[in-house]
Structures are given as C-alpha cells and as structure tokens.
C-alpha positions in Angstrom: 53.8 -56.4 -35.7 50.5 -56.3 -37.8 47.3 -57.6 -36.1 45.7 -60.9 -37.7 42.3 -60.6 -38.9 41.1 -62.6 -36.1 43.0 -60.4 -33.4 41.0 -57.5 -34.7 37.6 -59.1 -34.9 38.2 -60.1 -31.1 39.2 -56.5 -29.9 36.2 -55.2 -31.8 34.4 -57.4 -30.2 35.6 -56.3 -26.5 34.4 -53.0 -27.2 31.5 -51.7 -25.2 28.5 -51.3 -27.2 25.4 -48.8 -26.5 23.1 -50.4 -25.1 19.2 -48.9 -23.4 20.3 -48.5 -20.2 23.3 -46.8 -21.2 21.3 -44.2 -22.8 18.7 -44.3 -20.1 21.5 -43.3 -17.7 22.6 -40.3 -20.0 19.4 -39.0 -20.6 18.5 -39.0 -16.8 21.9 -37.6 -16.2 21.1 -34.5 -18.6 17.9 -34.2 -16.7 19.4 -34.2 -13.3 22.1 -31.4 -14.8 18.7 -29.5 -15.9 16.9 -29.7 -12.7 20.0 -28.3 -11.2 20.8 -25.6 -13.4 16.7 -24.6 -12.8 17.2 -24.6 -8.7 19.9 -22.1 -9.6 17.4 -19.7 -10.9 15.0 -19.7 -8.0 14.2 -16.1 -6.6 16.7 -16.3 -3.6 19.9 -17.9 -5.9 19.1 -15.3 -8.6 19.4 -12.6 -5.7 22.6 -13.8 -4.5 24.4 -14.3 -8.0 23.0 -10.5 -8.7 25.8 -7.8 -8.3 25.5 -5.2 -6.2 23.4 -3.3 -8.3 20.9 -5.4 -8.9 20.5 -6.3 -5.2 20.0 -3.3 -4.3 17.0 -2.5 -6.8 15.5 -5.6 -5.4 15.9 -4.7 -1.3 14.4 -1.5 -2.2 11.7 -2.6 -4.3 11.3 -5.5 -1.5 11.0 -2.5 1.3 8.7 -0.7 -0.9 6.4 -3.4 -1.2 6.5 -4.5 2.2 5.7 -0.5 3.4 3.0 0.0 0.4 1.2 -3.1 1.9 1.3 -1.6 5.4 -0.4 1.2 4.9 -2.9 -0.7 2.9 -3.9 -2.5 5.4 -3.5 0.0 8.2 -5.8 2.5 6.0 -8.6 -0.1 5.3 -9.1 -1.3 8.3 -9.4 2.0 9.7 -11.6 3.5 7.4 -14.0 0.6 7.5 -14.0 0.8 11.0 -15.1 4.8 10.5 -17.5 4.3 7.8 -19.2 1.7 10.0 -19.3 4.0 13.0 -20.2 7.3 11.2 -23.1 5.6 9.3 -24.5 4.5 12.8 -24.3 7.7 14.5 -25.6 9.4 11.4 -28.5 7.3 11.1 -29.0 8.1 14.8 -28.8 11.8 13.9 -30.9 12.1 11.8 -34.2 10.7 14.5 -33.5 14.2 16.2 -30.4 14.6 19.1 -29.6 17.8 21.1 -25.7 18.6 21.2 -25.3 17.5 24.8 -26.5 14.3 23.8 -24.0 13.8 20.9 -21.2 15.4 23.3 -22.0 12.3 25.5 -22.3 9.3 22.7 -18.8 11.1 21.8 -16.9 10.8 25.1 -16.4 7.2 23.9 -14.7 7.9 20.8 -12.2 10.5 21.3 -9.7 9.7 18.3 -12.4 9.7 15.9 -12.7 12.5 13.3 -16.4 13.1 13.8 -15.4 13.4 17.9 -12.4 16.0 16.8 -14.5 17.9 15.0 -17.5 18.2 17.7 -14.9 19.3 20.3 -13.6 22.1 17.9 -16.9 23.7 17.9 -17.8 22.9 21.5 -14.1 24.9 22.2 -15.3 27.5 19.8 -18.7 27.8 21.8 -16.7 28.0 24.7 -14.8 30.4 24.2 -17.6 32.7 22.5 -19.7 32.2 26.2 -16.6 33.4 27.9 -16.6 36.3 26.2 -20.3 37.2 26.8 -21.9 35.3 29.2 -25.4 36.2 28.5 -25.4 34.8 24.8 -28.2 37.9 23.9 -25.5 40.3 23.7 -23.9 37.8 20.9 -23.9 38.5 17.4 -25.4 34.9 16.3 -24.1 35.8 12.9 -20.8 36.1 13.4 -21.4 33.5 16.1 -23.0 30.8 13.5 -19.9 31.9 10.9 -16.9 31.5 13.5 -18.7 27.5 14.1 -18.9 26.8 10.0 -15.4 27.9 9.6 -14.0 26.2 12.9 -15.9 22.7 11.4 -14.3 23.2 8.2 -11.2 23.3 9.4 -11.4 21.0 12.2 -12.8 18.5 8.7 -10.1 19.4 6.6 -7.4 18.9 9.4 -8.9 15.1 9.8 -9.1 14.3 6.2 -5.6 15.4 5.8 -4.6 13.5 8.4 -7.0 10.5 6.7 -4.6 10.7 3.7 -1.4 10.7 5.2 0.2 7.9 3.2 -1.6 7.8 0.3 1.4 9.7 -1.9 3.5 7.3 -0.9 1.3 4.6 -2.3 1.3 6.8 -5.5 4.7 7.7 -5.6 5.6 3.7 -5.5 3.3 3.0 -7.8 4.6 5.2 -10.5 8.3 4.9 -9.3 8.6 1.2 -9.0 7.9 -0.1 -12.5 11.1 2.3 -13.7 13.5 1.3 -10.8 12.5 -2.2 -11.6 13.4 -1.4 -15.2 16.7 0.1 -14.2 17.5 -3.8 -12.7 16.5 -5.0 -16.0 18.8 -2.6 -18.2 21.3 -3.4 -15.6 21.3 -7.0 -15.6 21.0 -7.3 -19.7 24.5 -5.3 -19.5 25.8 -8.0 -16.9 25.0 -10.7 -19.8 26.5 -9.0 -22.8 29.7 -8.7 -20.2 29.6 -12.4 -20.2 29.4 -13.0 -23.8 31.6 -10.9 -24.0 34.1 -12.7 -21.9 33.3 -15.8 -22.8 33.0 -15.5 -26.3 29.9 -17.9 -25.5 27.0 -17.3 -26.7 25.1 -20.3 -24.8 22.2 -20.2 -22.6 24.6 -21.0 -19.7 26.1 -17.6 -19.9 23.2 -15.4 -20.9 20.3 -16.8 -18.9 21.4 -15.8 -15.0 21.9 -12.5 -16.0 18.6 -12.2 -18.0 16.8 -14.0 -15.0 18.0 -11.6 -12.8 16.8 -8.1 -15.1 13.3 -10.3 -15.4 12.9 -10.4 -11.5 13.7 -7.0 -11.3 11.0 -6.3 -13.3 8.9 -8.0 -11.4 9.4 -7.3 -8.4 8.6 -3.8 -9.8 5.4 -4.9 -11.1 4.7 -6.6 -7.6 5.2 -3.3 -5.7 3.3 -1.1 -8.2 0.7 -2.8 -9.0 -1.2 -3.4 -5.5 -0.1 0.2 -4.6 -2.3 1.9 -7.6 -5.1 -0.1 -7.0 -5.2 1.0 -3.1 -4.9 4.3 -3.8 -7.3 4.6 -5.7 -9.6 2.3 -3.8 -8.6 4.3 -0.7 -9.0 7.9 -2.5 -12.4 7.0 -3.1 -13.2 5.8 0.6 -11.7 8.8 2.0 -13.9 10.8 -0.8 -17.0 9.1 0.5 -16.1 9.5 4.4 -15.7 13.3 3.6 -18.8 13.3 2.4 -20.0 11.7 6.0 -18.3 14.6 7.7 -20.0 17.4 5.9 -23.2 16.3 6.2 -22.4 15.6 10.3 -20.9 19.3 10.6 -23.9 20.2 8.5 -26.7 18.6 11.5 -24.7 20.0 14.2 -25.0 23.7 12.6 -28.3 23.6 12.5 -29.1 21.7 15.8 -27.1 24.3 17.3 -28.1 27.3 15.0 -32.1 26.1 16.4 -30.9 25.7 20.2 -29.8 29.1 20.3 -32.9 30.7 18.7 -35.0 28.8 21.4 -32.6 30.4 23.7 -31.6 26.6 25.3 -28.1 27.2 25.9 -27.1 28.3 30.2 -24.0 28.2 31.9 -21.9 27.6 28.9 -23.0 24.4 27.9 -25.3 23.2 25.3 -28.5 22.1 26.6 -30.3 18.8 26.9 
C-alpha cells in the first residue's frame, strides 16, 4: 500500500532532528572518551600494559635510579661534613700544634681519614721506638722515609675508600640512556605488531606502545642524567679533599721531622 503525501510529511515530521544539546552531549561524550583514553597513558597504566620486556627495562632503570641517588646523597653529605672539619683543624694547624696535641683533638674523630692517617704514622713511630728505644741510634732518614711512605698509603687507602661508588654513578650514567633505548626499540616493535594485527593504522593501536618506548627513554634519561652530574661534582670534591690530606700529612712530617731534631720525643710517645 503506497503512502499518501500527507502520511509521509507526518513521518518526516516524527523524526528526531539535531538539535544543540544533542551535539553538546556528543561532543562532551568524545571528550569524556579522550580524558579516558589519556588516564590510560599515565606512568603506572603504561607500566602495566608493557610486556615483560619493557617492564623489566623500567624496574631496572627504576633500581638504578633509586641506588644512583643514594649514594649521592650518602657521598655529599659526608664529604661536606669532611671538608668542614679538615678546613677547621687545618686552619688550627697551621697557628703551630705538637703531635701529642693533634693525637688528642683526634681521639674524637676516629673514622675520619685525617684520624686514619695520623694513627698510621703514630703505629709506624711505634714500632720504629720498639725497635731502638733510644731514638739516637735511629737512622732519621730512613726513619722520616718509612713515615712519608706509610702517610701515602694510609691517604691513598682513604681516598679509595672516598670513591667507593663513584663507578657505579658512571657506569649508570653511560649505561642507562642505552638500556632505556633498548625499551624504546622494543616497544616500537610491540606497535608495528599491532598494526600489523590489526591492519589499523589508528592512534588507538600505535600510541600505548609508543608511550611505552618514550618512558623508557626516559626513565633512562632520569637515571643518567643526575648520576653524571654527581660524579663529576663528587670527583671534583674528593679531588679537592685530597688535596686537604696532603697538605695535613705534609705539617705532620715536618712537626715531627722538627721534634725529633730537638730530641722531644721519650718513652715512645710524641711529646707535648
């Protein structure tokens, strides 16, 4: 049965038309979609989604980080705490001090370097006295030698110790930004795979895997970045400190080198 012309003008007219509000409502629902599709790309959803792979490029770039920034810490607050110290009892050095004196102001700081180094050649003095009692039958040349070769051993024992940690801030540092890359290479593959799959080339398919190879990347960054600029920050303290310790093994020599020519050194001690 054919419709009238008036049938169809009132079907028409039943129709919904598009209206504001009706587009209102679609444009906040593509938003809402958006802002959904975005919370799916935060840091802890892209690790998740990652493979296995990727996650674990990210938990050891995360540990790397995490240790880089511990010794960073650990190192600079030590070595301020050193520098502070050795520039004091330098300063006081330097306004004249016999060794007993320093032995004493030492007692108080027995893990510091300066205080390691003093009781290497206080040993060393010990042991020459034992030897020969009366220190006139010593040879003070051999005598002074054994004490500037016992220091710089004693120093360079400490400022190895000093460093301890600082390859590892290097080796992140140069490591990092390459096992980061590796994530990225990795994670590109993942998205080809899923064009590939999907024979879609939309940004649905190809952007969690490319969000994933750019947060490995930088969490690569994030680990070498800070770990260069300590060590070389931290090289440069432990340069300057070394320089501290010479010139304290450097006093003591010649404090000591003077005490024994004015013969003030009894019963195996230094003298006051």
């Amino acid at each position: 049965m054919t419709d009238t012309p008036l049938q169809a003008a009132t079907v028409g007219a039943q129709l919904p038309v598009p209206d504001a509000a009706s587009q209102a409502a679609s444009t906040l629902g593509s938003a809402a979609v958006d802002i959904a599709h975005t919370a799916t790309l935060s840091p802890v959803a892209l690790f998740l989604q990652a493979d296995t792979v990727v996650k674990t490029v990210i938990i050891l770039l995360i540990l790397a980080s995490l240790w880089a920034w511990g010794v960073i810490a650990e190192k600079s607050v030590r070595l301020g705490r050193l520098n502070r110290r050795s520039s004091s009892l330098l300063a006081s050095l330097r306004k004249g001090f016999s060794i007993r004196e320093l032995g004493e102001k030492l007692q108080s700081f027995s893990k510091d370097p300066i205080a390691s180094i003093y009781n290497a050649i206080a040993d060393e003095y010990r042991r020459s006295h034992e030897e020969a009692p009366d220190f006139r039958d010593i040879d003070q040349d051999s005598f002074k030698d054994r004490i500037h070769r016992i220091s710089q051993l004693s120093t360079s024992s400490e400022l190895e110790h000093l460093q301890k940690g600082l390859q590892g801030l290097a080796t992140i540092g140069s490591v990092a930004p390459f096992v980061g890359l590796f994530g990225t290479v990795w994670g590109i593959m993942n998205s080809f795979q899923g064009i590939a799959a999907t024979n879609n080339t939309s940004l649905a398919v190809v952007a969690p895997g490319i969000a994933e190879a750019l947060f490995a990347t930088a969490l690569g960054l994030v680990a070498a970045i800070p770990s260069v600029v300590a060590y070389n920050r931290l090289s440069g303290e432990i340069g300057r400190y070394a320089k501290r310790l010479t010139t304290f093994t450097g006093l003591v020599e010649v404090e000591l080198s003077r005490e024994l020519s004015n013969k003030k050194v009894h019963d195996g001690r230094f003298a006051a």
